[in-house]
MDAnalysis code that builds the backbone (N, CA, C; Angstrom):
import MDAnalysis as mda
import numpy as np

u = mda.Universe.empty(642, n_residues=214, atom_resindex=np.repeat(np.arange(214), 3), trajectory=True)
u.add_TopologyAttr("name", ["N", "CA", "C"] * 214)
u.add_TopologyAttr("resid", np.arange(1, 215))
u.add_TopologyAttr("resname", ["UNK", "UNK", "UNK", "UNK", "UNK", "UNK", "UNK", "UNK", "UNK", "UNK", "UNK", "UNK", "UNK", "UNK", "UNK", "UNK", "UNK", "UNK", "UNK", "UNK", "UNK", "UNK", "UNK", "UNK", "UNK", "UNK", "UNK", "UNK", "UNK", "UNK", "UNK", "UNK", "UNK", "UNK", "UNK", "UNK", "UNK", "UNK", "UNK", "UNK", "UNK", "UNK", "UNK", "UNK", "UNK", "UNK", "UNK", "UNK", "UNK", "UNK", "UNK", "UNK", "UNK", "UNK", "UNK", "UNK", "UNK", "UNK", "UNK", "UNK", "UNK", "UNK", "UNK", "UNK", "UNK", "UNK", "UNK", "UNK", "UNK", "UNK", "UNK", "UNK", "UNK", "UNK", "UNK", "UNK", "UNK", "UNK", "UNK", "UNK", "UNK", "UNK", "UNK", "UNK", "UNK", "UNK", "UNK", "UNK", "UNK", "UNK", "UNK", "UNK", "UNK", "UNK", "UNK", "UNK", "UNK", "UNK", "UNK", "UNK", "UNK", "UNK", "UNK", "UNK", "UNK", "UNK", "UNK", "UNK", "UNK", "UNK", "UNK", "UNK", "UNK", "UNK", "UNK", "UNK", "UNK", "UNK", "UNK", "UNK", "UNK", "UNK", "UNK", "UNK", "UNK", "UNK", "UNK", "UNK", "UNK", "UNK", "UNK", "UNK", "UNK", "UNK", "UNK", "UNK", "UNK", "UNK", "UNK", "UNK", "UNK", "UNK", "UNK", "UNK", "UNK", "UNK", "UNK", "UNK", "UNK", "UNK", "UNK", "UNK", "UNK", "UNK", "UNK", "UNK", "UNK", "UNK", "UNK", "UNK", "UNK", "UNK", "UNK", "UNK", "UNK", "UNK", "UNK", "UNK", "UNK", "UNK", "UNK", "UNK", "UNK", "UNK", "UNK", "UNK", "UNK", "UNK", "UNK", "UNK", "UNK", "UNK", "UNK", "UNK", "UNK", "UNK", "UNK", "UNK", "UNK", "UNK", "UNK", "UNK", "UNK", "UNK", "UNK", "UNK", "UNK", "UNK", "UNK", "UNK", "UNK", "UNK", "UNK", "UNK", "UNK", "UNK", "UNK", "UNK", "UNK", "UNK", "UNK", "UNK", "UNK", "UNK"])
u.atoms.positions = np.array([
    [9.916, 11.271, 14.248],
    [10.655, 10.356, 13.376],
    [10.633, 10.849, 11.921],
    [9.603, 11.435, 11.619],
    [9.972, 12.200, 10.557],
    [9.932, 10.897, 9.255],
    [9.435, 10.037, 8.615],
    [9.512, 8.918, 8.055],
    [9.185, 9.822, 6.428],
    [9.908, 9.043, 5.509],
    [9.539, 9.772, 4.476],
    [8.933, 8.573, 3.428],
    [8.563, 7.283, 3.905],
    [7.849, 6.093, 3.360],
    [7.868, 5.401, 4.414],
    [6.390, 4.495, 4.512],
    [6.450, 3.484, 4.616],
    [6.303, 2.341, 4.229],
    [6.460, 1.250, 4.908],
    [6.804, 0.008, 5.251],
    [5.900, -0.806, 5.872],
    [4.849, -1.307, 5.050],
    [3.631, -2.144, 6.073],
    [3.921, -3.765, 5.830],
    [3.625, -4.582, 7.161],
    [3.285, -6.348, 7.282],
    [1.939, -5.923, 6.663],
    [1.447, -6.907, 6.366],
    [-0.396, -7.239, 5.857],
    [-0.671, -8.163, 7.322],
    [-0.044, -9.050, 7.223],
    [-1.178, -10.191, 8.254],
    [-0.857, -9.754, 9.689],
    [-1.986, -9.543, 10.138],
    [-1.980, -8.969, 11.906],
    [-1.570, -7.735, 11.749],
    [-0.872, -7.027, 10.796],
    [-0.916, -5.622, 11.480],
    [-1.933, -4.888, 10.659],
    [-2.322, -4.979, 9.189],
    [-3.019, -4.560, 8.889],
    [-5.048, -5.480, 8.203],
    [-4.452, -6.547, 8.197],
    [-5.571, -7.418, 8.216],
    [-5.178, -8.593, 8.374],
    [-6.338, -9.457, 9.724],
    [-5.658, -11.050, 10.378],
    [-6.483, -11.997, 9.306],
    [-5.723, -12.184, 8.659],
    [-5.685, -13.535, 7.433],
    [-5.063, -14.904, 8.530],
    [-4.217, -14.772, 8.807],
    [-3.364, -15.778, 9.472],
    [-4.218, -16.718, 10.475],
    [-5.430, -16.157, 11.087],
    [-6.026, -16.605, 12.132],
    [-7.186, -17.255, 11.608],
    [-7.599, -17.032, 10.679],
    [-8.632, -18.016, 9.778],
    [-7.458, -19.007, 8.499],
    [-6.383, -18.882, 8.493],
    [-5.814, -19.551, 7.677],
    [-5.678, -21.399, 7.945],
    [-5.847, -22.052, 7.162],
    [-5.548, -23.923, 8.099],
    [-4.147, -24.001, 7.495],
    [-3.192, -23.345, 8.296],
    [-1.852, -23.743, 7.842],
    [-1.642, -25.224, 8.205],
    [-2.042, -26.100, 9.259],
    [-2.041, -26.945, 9.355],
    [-2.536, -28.019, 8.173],
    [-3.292, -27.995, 7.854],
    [-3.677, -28.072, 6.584],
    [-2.660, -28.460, 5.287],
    [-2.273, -26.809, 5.205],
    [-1.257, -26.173, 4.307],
    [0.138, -27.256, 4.972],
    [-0.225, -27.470, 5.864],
    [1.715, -28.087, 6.344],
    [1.124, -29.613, 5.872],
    [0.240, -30.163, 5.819],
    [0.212, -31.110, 5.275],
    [0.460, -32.073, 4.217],
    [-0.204, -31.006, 3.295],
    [0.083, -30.577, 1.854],
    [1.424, -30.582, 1.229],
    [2.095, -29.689, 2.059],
    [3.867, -29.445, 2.024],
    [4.152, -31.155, 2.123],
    [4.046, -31.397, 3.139],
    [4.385, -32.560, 3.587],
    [4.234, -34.025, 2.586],
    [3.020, -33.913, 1.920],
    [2.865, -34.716, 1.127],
    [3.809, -34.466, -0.706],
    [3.802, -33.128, -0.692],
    [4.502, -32.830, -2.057],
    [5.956, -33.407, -1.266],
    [6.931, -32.952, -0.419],
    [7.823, -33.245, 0.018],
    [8.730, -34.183, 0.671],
    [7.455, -34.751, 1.299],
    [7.844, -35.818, 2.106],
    [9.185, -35.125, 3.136],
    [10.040, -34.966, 3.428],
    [10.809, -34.596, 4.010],
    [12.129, -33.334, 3.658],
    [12.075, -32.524, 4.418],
    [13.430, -31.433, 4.149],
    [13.995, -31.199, 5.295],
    [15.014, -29.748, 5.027],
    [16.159, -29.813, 5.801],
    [15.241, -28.198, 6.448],
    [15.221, -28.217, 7.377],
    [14.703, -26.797, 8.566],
    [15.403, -25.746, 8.391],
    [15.387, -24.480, 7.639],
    [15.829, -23.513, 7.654],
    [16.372, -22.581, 9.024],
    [17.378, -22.348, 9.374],
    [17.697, -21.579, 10.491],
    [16.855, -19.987, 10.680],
    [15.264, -20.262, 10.677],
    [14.926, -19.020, 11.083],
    [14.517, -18.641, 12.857],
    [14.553, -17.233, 12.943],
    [13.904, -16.895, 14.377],
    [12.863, -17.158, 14.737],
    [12.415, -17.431, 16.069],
    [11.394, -17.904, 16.855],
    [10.073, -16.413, 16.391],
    [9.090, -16.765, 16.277],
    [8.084, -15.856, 16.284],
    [6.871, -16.546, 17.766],
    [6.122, -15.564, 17.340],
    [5.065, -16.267, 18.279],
    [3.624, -17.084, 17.498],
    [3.896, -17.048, 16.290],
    [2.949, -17.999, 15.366],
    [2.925, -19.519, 16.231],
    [1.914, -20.050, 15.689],
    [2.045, -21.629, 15.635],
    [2.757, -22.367, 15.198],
    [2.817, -24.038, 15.228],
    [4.200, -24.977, 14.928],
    [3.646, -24.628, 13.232],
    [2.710, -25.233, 13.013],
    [2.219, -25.027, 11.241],
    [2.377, -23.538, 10.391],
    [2.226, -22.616, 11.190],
    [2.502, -21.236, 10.412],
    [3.649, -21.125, 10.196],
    [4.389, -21.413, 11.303],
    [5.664, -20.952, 11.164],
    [6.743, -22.605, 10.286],
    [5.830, -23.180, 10.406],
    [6.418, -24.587, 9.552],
    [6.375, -24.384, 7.899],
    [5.595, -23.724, 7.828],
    [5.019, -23.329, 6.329],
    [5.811, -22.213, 5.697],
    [5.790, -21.299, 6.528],
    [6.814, -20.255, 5.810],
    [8.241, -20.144, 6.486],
    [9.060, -21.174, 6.926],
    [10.164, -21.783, 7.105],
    [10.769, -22.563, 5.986],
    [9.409, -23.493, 5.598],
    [10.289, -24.198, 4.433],
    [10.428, -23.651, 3.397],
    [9.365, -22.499, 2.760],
    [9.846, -21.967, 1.567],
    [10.849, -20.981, 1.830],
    [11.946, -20.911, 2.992],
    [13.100, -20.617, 3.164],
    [14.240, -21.677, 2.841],
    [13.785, -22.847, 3.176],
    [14.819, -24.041, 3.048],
    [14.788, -24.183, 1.414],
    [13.557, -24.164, 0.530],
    [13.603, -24.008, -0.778],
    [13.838, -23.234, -1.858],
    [14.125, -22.374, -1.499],
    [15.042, -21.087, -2.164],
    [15.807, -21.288, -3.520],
    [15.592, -21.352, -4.487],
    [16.467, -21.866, -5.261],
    [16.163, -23.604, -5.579],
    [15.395, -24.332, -5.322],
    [14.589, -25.658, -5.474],
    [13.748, -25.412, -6.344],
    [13.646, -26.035, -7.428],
    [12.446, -25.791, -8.409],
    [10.579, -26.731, -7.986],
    [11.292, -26.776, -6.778],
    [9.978, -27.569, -5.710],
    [8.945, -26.238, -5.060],
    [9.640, -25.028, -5.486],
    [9.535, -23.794, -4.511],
    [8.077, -23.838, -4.839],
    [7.554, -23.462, -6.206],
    [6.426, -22.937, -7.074],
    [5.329, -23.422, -6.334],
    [5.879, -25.037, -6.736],
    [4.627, -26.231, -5.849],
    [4.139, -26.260, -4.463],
    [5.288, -26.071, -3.629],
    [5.371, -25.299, -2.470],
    [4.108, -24.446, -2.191],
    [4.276, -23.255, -2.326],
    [3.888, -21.859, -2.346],
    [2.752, -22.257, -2.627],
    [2.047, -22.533, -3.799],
    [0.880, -22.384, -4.674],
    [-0.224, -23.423, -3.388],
    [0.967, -24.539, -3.271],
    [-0.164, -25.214, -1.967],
    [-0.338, -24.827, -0.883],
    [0.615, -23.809, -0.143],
    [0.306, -22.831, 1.045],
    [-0.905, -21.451, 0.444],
    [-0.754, -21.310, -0.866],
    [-1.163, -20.461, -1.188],
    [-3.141, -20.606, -1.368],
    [-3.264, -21.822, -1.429],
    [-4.683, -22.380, -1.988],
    [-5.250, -22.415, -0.372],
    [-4.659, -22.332, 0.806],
    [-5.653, -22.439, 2.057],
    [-5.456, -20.500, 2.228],
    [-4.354, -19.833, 2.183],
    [-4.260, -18.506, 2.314],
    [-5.456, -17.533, 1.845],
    [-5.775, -18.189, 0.163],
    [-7.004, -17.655, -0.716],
    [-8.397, -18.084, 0.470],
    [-8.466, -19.509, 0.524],
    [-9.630, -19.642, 1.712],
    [-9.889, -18.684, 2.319],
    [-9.201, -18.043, 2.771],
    [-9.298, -17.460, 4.587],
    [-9.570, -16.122, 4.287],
    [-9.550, -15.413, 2.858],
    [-9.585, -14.620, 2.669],
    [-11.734, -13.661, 2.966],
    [-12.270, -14.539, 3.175],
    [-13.587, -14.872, 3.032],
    [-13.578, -14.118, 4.594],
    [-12.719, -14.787, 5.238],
    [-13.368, -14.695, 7.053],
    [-12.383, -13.749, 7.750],
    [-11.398, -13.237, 6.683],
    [-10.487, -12.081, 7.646],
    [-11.082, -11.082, 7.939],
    [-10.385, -10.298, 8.569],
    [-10.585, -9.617, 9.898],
    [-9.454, -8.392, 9.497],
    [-10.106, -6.660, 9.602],
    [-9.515, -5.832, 9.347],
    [-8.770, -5.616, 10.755],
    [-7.842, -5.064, 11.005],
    [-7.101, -4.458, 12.444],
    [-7.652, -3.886, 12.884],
    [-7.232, -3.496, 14.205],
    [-8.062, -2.364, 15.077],
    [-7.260, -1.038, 14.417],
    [-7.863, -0.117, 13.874],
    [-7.558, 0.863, 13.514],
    [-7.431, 1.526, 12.025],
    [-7.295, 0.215, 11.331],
    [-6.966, 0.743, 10.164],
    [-7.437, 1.201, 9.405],
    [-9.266, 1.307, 9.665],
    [-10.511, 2.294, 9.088],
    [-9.298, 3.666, 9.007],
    [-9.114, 4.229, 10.598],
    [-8.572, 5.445, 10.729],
    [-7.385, 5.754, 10.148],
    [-6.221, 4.962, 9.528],
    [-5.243, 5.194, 9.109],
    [-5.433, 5.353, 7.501],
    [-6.329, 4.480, 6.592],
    [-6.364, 4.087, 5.410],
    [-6.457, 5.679, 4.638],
    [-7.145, 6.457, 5.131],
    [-7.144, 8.010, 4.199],
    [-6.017, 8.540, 4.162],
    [-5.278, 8.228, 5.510],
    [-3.976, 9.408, 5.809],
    [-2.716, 8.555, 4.908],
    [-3.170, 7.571, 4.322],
    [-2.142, 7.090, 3.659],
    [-1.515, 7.287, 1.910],
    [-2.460, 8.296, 1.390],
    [-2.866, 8.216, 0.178],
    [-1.646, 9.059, -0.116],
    [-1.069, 10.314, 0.125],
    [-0.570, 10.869, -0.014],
    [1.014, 10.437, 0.427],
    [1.416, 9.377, 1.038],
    [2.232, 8.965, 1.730],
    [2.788, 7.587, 0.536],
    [4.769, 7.943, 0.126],
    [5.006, 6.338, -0.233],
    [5.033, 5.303, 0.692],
    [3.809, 4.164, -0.010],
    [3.921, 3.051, 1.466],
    [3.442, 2.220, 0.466],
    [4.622, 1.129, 0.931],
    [4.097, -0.508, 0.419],
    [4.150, -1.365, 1.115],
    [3.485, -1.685, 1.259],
    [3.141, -3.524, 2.107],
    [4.157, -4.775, 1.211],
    [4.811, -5.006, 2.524],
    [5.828, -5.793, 2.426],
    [5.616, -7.732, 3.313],
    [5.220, -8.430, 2.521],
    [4.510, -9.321, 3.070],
    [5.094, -10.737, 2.737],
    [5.043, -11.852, 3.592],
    [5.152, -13.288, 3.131],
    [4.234, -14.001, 2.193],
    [2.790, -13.062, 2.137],
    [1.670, -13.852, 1.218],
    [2.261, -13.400, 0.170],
    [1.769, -14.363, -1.281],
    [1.886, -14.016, -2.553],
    [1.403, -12.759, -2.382],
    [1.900, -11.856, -3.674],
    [1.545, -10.633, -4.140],
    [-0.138, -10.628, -4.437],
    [-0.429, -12.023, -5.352],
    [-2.003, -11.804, -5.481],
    [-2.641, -11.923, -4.856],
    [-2.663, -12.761, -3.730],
    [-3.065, -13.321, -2.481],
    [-3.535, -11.533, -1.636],
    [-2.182, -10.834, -1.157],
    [-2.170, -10.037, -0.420],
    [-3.123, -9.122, -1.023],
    [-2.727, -8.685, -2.254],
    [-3.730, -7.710, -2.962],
    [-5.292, -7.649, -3.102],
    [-6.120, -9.392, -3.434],
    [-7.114, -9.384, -3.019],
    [-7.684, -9.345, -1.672],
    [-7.235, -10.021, -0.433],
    [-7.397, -9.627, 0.537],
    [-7.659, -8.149, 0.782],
    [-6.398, -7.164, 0.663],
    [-6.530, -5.749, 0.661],
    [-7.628, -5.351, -0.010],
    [-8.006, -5.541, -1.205],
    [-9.304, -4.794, -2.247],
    [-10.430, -5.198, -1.411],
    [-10.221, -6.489, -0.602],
    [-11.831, -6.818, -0.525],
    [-12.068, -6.256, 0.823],
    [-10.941, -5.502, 1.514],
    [-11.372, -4.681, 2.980],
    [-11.401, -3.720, 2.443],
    [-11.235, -2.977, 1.338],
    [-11.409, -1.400, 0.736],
    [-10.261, -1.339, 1.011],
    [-9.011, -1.632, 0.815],
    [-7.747, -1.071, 0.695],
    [-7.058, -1.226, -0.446],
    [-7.010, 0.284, -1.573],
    [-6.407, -0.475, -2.642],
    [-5.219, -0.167, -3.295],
    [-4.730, -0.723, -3.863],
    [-3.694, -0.934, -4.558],
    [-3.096, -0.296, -5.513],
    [-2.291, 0.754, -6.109],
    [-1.788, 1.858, -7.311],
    [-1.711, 2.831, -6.940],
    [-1.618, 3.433, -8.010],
    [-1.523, 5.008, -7.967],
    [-2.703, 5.247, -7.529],
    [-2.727, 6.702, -6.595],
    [-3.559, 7.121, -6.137],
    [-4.385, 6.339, -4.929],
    [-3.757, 5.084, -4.849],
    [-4.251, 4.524, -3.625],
    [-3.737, 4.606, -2.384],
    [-3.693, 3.904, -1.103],
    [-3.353, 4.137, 0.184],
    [-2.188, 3.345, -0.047],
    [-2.155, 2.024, -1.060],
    [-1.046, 1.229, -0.905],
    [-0.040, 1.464, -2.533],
    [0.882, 2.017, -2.698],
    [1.574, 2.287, -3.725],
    [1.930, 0.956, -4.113],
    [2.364, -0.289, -3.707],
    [2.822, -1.505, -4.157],
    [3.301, -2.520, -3.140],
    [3.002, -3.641, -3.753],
    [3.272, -4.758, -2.733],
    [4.528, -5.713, -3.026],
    [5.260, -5.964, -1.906],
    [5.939, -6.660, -2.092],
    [5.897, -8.233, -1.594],
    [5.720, -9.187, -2.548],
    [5.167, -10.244, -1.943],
    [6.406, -11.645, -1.697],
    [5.725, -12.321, -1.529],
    [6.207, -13.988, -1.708],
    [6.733, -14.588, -2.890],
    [8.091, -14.127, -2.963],
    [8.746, -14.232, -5.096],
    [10.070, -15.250, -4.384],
    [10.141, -16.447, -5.677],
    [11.934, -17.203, -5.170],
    [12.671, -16.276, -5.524],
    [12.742, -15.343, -6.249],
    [14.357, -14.319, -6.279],
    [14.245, -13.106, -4.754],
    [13.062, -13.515, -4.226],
    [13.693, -12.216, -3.089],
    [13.498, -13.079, -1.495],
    [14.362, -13.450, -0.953],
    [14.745, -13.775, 0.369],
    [13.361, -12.891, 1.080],
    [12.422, -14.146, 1.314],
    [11.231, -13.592, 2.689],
    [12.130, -13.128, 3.620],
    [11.039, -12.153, 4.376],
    [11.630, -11.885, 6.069],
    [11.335, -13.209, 6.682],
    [12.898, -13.017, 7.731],
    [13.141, -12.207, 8.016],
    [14.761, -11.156, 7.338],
    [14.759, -11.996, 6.581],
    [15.823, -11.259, 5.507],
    [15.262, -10.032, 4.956],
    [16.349, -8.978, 4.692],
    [16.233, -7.784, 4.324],
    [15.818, -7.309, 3.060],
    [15.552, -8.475, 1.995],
    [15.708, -8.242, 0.359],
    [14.238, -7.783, 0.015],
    [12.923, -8.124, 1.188],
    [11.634, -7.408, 0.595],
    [11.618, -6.150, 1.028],
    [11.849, -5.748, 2.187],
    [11.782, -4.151, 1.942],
    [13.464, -3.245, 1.399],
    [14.092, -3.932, 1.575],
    [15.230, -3.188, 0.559],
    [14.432, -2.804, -0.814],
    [13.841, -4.002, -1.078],
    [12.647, -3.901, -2.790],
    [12.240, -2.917, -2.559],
    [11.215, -2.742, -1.433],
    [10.205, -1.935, -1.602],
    [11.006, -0.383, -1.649],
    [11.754, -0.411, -0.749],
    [12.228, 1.006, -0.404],
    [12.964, 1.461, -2.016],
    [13.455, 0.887, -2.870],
    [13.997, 1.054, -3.999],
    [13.084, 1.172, -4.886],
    [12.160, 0.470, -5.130],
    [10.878, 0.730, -6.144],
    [9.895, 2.113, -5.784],
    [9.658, 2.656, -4.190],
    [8.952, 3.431, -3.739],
    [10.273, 4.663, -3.916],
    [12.046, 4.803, -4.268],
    [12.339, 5.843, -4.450],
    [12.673, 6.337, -3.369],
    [12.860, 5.856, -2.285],
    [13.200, 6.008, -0.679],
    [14.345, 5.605, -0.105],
    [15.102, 5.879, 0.640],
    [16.446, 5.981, 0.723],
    [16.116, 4.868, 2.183],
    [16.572, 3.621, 2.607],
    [16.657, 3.165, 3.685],
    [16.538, 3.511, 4.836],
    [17.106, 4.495, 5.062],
    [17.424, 5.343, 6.123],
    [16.440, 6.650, 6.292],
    [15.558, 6.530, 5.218],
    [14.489, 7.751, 5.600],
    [12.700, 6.938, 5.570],
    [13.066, 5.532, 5.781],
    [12.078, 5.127, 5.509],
    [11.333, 3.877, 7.031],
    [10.146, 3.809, 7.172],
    [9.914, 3.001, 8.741],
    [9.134, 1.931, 8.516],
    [9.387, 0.834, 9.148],
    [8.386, -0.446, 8.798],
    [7.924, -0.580, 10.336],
    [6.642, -1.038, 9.609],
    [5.474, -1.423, 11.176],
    [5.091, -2.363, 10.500],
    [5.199, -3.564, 11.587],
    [5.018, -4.633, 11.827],
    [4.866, -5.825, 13.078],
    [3.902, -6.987, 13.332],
    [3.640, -7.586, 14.322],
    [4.640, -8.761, 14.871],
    [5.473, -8.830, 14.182],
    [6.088, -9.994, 14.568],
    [7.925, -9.418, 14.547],
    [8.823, -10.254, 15.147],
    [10.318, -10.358, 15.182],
    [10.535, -10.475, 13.458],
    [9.950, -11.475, 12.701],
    [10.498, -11.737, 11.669],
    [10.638, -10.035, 10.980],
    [9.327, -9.166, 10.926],
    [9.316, -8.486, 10.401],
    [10.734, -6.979, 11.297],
    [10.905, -7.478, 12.315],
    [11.758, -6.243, 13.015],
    [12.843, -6.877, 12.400],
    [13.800, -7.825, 12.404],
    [14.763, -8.367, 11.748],
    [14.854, -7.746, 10.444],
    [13.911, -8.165, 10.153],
    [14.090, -7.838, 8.013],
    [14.079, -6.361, 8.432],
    [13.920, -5.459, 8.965],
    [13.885, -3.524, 9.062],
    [15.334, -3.780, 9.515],
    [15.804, -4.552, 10.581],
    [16.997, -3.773, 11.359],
    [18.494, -4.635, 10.188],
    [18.039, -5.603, 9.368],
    [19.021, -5.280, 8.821],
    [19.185, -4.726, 7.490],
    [18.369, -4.065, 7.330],
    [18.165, -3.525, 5.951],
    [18.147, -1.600, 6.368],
    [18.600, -1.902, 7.803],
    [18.698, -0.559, 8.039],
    [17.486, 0.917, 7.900],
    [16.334, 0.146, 8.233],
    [14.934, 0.806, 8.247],
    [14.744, 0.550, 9.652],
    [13.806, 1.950, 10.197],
    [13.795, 2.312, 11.444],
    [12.222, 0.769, 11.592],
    [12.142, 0.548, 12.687],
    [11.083, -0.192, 13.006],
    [10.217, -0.218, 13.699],
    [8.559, 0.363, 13.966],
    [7.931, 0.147, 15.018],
    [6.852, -1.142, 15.045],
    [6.915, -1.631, 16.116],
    [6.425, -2.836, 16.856],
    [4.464, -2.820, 17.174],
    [3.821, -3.713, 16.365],
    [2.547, -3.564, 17.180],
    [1.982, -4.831, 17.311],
    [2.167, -5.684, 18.809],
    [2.336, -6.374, 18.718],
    [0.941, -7.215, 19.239],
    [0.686, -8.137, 18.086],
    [-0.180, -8.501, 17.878],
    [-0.885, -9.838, 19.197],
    [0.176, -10.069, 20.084],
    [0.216, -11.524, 21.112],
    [0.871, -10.573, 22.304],
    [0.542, -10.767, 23.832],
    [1.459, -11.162, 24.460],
    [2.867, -11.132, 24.538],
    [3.443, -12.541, 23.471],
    [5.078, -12.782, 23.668],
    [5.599, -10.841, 22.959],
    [5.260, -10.471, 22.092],
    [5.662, -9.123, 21.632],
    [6.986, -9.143, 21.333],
    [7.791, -8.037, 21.736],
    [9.117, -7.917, 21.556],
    [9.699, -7.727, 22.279],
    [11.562, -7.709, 22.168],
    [12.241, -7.265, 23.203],
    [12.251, -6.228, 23.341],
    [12.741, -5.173, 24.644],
    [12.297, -4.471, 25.213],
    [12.964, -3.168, 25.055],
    [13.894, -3.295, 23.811],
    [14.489, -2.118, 23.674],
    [13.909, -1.721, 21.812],
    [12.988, -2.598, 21.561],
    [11.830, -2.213, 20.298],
    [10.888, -1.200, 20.659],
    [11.022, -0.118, 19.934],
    [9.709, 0.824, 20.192],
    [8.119, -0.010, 19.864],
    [7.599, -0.027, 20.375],
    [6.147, -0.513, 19.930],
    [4.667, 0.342, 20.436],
    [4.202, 0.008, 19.274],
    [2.815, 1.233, 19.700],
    [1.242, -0.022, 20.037],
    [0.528, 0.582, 20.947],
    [-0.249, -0.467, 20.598],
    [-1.384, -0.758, 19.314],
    [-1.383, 0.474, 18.686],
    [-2.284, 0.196, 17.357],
    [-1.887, 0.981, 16.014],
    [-2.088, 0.242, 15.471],
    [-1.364, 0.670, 14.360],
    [-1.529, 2.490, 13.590],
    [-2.184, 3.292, 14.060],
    [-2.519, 4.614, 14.006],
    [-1.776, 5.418, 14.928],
    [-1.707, 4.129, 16.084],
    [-0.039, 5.107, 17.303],
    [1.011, 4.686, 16.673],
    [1.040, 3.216, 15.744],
    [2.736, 3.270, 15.325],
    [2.794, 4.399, 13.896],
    [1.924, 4.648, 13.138],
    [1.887, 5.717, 12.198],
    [1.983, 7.374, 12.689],
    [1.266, 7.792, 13.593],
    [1.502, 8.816, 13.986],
    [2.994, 8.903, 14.720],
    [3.666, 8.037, 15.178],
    [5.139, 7.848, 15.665],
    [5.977, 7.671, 14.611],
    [5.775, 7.023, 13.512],
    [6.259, 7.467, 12.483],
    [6.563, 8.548, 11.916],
    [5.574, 9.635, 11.703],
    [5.396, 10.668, 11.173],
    [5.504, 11.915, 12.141],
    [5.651, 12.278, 12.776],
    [6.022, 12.675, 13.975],
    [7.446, 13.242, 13.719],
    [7.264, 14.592, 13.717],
    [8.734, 15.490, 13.644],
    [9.550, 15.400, 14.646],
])
């Protein structure tokens, strides 16, 4: 595949935040700032009703100056969980081979959120690090599964769409690659996985070496 950047998810493919997270919690919260909204038309993942309730509505709020309030209260159980996450299977082995490589993590958590998480597994952040820049949870850029965070990334990293690969655990994240016209490999973090014409590796060091791969 020959990849000339990548394209990383944070939660489940490279560290499980999500599984110590109380989105339930967090949907509560929503619930009480909101009291009621309108359900954004996104795709089925294999998350829970609350994960996927949580980062659904700050799709329906887009442009709502409710967004901030939103976020910041999904964002205050996200920081929690940061304590009890859990690195991937593999990513000891990938984190060196990345230094030399443009790759940004392209994620639904806030930018600060994602970044401490990353520092506090030894994965860090800038120049000269494994992760050149993150693209996070902002109201001007359409979350995945829309195409506008790694279109970002691929434009800030200097990478042409089409020479660039995202690995990631979920549909939302294959969506946001296939229409933004970035190649996509699959590592799938559940069971449900993907459909069956998605390349998928089972750990994230087979979807990198398939990446890179002449």
């Amino acid at each position: 595949m020959t990849s000339r950047a990548l394209l990383l998810d944070l939660d489940r493919t490279l560290i499980d935040l999500q599984t110590y997270t109380d989105y339930a919690a967090a949907l509560a919260d929503v619930e009480a700032l909101l009291g009621t909204w309108t359900d954004a038309d996104v795709p089925g993942t294999d998350w829970d009703r609350p994960t996927q309730s949580c980062m659904a509505v700050l799709h329906s709020l887009l442009g709502d100056p409710r967004w901030q309030d939103v976020s910041a209260a999904i964002a205050r159980h996200e920081r929690e969980a940061i304590g009890e996450s859990r690195l991937m299977p593999t990513v000891d082995d990938v984190v060196a081979r990345l230094v030399p490589l443009p790759v940004a993590v392209v994620t639904l958590l806030p930018v600060d959120v994602a970044i401490e998480v990353l520092v506090r597994h030894g994965i860090g952040v800038g120049v000269g690090q494994p992760i050149d820049l993150v693209v996070g949870r902002d109201p001007r850029v359409r979350p995945k599964p829309w195409p506008d965070g790694p279109l970002a990334a691929c434009d800030r990293l200097g990478a042409p769409p089409a020479g660039a690969t995202m690995i990631g655990d979920s549909t939302w994240d294959q969506e946001a690659a296939d229409r933004a016209g970035i190649a996509f490999i699959g590592v799938p973090s559940s069971p449900v996985g993907f459909p069956p014409e998605v390349p998928v590796e089972g750990t994230l060091a087979e979807a990198v070496d398939r990446a890179l791969a002449p």
